[in-house]
C-alpha positions as CSV (number, residue, x, y, z in Angstrom):
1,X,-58.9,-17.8,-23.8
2,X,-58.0,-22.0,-24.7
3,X,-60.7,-23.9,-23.0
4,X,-63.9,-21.3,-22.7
5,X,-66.5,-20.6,-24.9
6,X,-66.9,-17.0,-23.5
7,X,-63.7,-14.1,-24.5
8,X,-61.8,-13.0,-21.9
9,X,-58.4,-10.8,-21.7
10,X,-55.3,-13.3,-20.6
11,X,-53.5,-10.1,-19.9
12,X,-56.5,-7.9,-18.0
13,X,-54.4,-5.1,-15.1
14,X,-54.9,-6.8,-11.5
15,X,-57.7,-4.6,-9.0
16,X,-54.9,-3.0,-7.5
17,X,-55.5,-0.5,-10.5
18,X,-58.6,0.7,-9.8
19,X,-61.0,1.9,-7.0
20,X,-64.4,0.6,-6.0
21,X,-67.3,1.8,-7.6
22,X,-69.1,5.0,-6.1
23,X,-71.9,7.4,-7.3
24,X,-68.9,10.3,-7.2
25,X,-67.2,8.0,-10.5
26,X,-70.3,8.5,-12.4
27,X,-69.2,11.4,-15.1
28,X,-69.3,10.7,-18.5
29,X,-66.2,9.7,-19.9
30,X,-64.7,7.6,-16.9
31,X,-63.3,4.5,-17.6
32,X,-63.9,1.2,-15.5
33,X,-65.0,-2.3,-15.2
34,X,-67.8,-4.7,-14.4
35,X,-66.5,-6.5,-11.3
36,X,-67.4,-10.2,-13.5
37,X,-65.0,-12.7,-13.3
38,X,-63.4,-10.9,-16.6
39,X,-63.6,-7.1,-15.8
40,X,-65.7,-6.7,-18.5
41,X,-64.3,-3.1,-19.6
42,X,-67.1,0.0,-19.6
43,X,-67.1,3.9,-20.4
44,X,-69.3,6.0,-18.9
45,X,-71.8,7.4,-21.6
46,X,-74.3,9.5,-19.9
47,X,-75.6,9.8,-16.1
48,X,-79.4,10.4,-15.7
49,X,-80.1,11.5,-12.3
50,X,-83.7,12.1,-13.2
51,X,-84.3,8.5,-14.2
52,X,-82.3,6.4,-12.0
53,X,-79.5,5.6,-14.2
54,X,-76.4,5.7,-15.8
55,X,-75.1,4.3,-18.9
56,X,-72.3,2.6,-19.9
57,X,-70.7,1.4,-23.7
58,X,-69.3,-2.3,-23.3
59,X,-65.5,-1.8,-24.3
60,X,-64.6,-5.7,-25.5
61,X,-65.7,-9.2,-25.7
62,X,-69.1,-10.3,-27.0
63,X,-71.2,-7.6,-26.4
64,X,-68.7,-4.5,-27.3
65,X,-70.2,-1.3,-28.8
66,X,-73.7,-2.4,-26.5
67,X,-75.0,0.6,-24.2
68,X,-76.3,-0.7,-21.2
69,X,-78.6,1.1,-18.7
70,X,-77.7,0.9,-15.3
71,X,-79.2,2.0,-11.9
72,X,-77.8,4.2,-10.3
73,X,-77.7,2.1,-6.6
74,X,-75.7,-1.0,-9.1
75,X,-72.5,1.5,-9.3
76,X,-70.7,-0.6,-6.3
77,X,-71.2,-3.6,-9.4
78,X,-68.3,-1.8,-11.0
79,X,-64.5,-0.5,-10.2
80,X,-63.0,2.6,-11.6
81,X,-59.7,3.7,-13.1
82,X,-58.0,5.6,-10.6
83,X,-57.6,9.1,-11.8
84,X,-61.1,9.5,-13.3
85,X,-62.8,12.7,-13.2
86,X,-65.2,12.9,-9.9
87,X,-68.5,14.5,-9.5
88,X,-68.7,18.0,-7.7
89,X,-70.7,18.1,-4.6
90,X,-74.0,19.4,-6.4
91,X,-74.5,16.7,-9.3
92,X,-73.3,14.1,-6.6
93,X,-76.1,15.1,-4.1
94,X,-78.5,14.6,-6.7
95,X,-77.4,11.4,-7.8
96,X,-77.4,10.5,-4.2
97,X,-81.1,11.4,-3.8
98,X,-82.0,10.0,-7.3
99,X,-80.0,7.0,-6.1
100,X,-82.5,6.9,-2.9
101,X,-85.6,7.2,-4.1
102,X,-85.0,5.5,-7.2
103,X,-84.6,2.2,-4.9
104,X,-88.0,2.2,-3.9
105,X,-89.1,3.5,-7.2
106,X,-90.3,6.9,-6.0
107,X,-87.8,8.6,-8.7
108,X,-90.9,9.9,-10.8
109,X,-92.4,11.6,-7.9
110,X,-89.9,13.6,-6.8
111,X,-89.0,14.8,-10.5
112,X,-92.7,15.9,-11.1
113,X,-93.3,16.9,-7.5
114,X,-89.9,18.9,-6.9
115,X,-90.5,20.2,-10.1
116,X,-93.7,21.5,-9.5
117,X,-93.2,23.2,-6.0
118,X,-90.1,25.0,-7.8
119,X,-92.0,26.5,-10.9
120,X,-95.6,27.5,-9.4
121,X,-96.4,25.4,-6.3
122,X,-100.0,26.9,-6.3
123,X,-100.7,25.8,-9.9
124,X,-103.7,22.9,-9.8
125,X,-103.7,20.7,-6.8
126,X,-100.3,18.5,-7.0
127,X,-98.3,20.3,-4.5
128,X,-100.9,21.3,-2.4
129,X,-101.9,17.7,-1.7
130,X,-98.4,16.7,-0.9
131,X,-99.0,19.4,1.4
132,X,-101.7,17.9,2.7
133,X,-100.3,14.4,3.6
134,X,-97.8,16.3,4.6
135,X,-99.9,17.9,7.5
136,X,-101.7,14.5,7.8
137,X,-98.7,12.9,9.2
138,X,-98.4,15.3,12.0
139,X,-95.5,16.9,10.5
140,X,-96.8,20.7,10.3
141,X,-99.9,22.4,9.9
142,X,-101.9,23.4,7.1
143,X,-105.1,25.6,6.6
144,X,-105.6,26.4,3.1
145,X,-108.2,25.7,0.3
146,X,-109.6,22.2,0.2
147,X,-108.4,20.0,-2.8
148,X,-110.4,20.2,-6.1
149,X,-109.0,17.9,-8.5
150,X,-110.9,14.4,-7.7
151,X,-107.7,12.5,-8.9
152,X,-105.5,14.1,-6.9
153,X,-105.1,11.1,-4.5
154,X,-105.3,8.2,-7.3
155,X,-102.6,5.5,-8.7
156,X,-99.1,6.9,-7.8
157,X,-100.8,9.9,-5.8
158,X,-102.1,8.3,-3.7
159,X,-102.0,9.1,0.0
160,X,-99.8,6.4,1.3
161,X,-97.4,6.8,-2.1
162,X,-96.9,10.4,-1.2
163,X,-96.6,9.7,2.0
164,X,-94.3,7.4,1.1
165,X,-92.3,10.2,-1.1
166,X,-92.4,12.8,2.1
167,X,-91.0,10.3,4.4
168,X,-88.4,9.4,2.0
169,X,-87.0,12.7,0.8
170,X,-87.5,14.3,4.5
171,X,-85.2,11.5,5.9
172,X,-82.6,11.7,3.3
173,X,-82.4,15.8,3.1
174,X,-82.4,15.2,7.0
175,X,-79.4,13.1,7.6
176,X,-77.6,15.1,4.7
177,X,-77.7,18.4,6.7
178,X,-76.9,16.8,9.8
179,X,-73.6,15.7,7.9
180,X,-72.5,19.3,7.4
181,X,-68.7,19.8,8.6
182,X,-70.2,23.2,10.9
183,X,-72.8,25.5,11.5
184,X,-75.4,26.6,8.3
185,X,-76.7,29.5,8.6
186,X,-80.3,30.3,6.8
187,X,-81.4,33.8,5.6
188,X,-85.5,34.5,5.2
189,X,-86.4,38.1,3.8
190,X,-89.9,39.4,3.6
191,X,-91.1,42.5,1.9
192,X,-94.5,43.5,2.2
193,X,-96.1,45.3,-1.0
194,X,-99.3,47.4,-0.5
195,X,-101.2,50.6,0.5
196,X,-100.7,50.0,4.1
197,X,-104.4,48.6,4.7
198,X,-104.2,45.4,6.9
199,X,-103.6,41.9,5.0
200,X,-106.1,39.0,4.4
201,X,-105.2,36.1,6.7
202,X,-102.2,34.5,4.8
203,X,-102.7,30.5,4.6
204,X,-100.8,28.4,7.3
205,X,-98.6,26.3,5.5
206,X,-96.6,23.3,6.7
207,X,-93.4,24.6,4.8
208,X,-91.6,27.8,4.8
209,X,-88.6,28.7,2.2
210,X,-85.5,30.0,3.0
211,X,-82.2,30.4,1.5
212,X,-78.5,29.6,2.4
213,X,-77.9,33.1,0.5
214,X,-77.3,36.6,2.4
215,X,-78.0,38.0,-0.5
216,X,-81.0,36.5,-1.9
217,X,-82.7,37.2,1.3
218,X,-82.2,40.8,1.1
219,X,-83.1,41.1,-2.5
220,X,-86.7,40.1,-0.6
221,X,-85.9,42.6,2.1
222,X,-85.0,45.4,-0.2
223,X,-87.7,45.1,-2.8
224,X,-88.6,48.3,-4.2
225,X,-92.1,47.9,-4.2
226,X,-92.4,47.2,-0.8
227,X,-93.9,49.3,1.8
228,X,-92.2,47.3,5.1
229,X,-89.7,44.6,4.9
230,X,-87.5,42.0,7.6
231,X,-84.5,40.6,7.0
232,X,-84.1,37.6,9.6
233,X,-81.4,34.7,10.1
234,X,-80.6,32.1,12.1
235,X,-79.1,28.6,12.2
236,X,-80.2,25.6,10.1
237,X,-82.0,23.0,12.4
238,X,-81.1,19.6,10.5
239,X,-84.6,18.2,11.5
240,X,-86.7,21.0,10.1
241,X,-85.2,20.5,6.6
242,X,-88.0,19.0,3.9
243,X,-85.8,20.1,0.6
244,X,-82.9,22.0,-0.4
245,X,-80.9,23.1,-3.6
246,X,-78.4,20.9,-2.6
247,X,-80.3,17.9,-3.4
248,X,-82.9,18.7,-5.3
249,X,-82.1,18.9,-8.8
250,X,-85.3,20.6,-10.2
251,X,-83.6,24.0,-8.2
252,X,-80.7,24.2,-9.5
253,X,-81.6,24.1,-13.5
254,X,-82.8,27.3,-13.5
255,X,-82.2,29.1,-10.6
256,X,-79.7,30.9,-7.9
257,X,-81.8,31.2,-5.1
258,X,-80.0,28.6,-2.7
259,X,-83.1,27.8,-1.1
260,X,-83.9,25.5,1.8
261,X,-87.6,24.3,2.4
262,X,-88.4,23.9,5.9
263,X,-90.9,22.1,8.4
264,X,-92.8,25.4,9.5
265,X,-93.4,26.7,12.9
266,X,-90.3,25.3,14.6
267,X,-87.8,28.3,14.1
268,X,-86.9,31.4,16.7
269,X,-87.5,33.3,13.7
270,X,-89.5,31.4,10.9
């Protein structure tokens, strides 16, 4: 443009065209703009829940062809072409989460914490003291072994940055269920393997897992190894939830068990 040392689009389609940025526009491939005094146009190259951003290739003036990273929290920065694709209600929870704790730079925890309760909770000390602040901050009980690892509680681990994390992802996967449209209704099954001799004392956790899935339950229920089963349900208390598969991207990877983490001890049931 005559008069500016910075390029600019005379002929650039008014805002009416397009809708304000949200976390649903971030698939790759959507077209938009940066809201600059030019509409600097963008494409959506790749959304990375687990890091906190999205990235976009700069589509003209002085910087075209450069990928920029974005966080994810900056996506009101930037308008959309209406009739983009939109992200379905399981990627968007995540990037809503990501978009959370990636704020208050938390976004590495939950990816190695989550990750770690998913695949083998019991395996070293790293979920068991999350576990542990957990129970510290009054929000359930806890009598299991004592923590081993020395470094369990240093740098990023430490007791207030878990606590931190906890607080964080309780009160986010909290007001998420207390969104739903209607009534949730949660499924536990237990199947107890054996040669009928009494148990061991179990451990009192401060958690209990659950699923949203009928079925997955009484896969639990129906074991064939097991000598005794219960199959229980009952509705899903908002304020009991700690994690879900909704939100939690580490469960959904690899697995169909739809299950819910809950606050233990609060439950008719479980």
């Amino acid at each position: 443009m005559t008069g500016s040392v910075y390029q600019s689009d005379p002929d650039q389609a008014p805002d009416a065209g397009f809708l304000p940025g949200e976390l649903r526009h971030l698939v790759a491939g959507n077209r938009g703009r940066l809201l600059d005094l030019r509409r600097t146009p963008v494409l959506v190259t790749r959304v990375s829940p687990a890091s906190g951003f999205f990235e976009v290739e700069i589509g003209a003036f002085e910087d075209a062809g450069a990928h920029w990273l974005v966080p994810l929290e900056d996506v009101t920065s930037y308008q959309f072409a209406a009739g983009g694709r939109v992200a379905s209600r399981r990627p968007l929870a995540e990037l809503r989460l990501t978009s959370y704790v990636a704020s208050r730079d938390l976004a590495g925890l939950e990816a190695v914490f989550s990750a770690g309760y998913v695949s083998n909770p019991w395996a070293g000390d790293l979920v068991l003291a999350h576990l542990t602040v957990l129970a510290e901050l009054g929000l359930g009980p806890l009598s299991a072994r004592a923590i081993r690892d020395p470094a369990a509680f240093a740098g990023q681990w430490s007791r207030p940055r878990r606590a931190e994390h906890l607080l964080a992802r309780t009160g986010f996967a909290q007001e998420l269920w207390a969104r739903a449209a209607g009534p949730v209704t949660i499924y536990r099954g237990i199947g107890l393997a054996g040669d009928g001799r009494r148990a061991a004392p179990a451990s009192q956790l401060p958690v209990v897992s659950a699923s949203l899935s009928h079925q997955v339950a009484e896969s639990h229920f129906g074991s064939g190894r097991a000598i005794a089963g219960a199959l229980y349900r009952q509705p899903l208390e908002p304020g009991r939830v700690f994690m879900t598969f909704l939100e939690t991207a580490a469960m959904n990877r690899q697995y169909a068990e739809a299950e819910a983490v809950l606050l233990a001890g609060r439950g008719p049931f479980f």
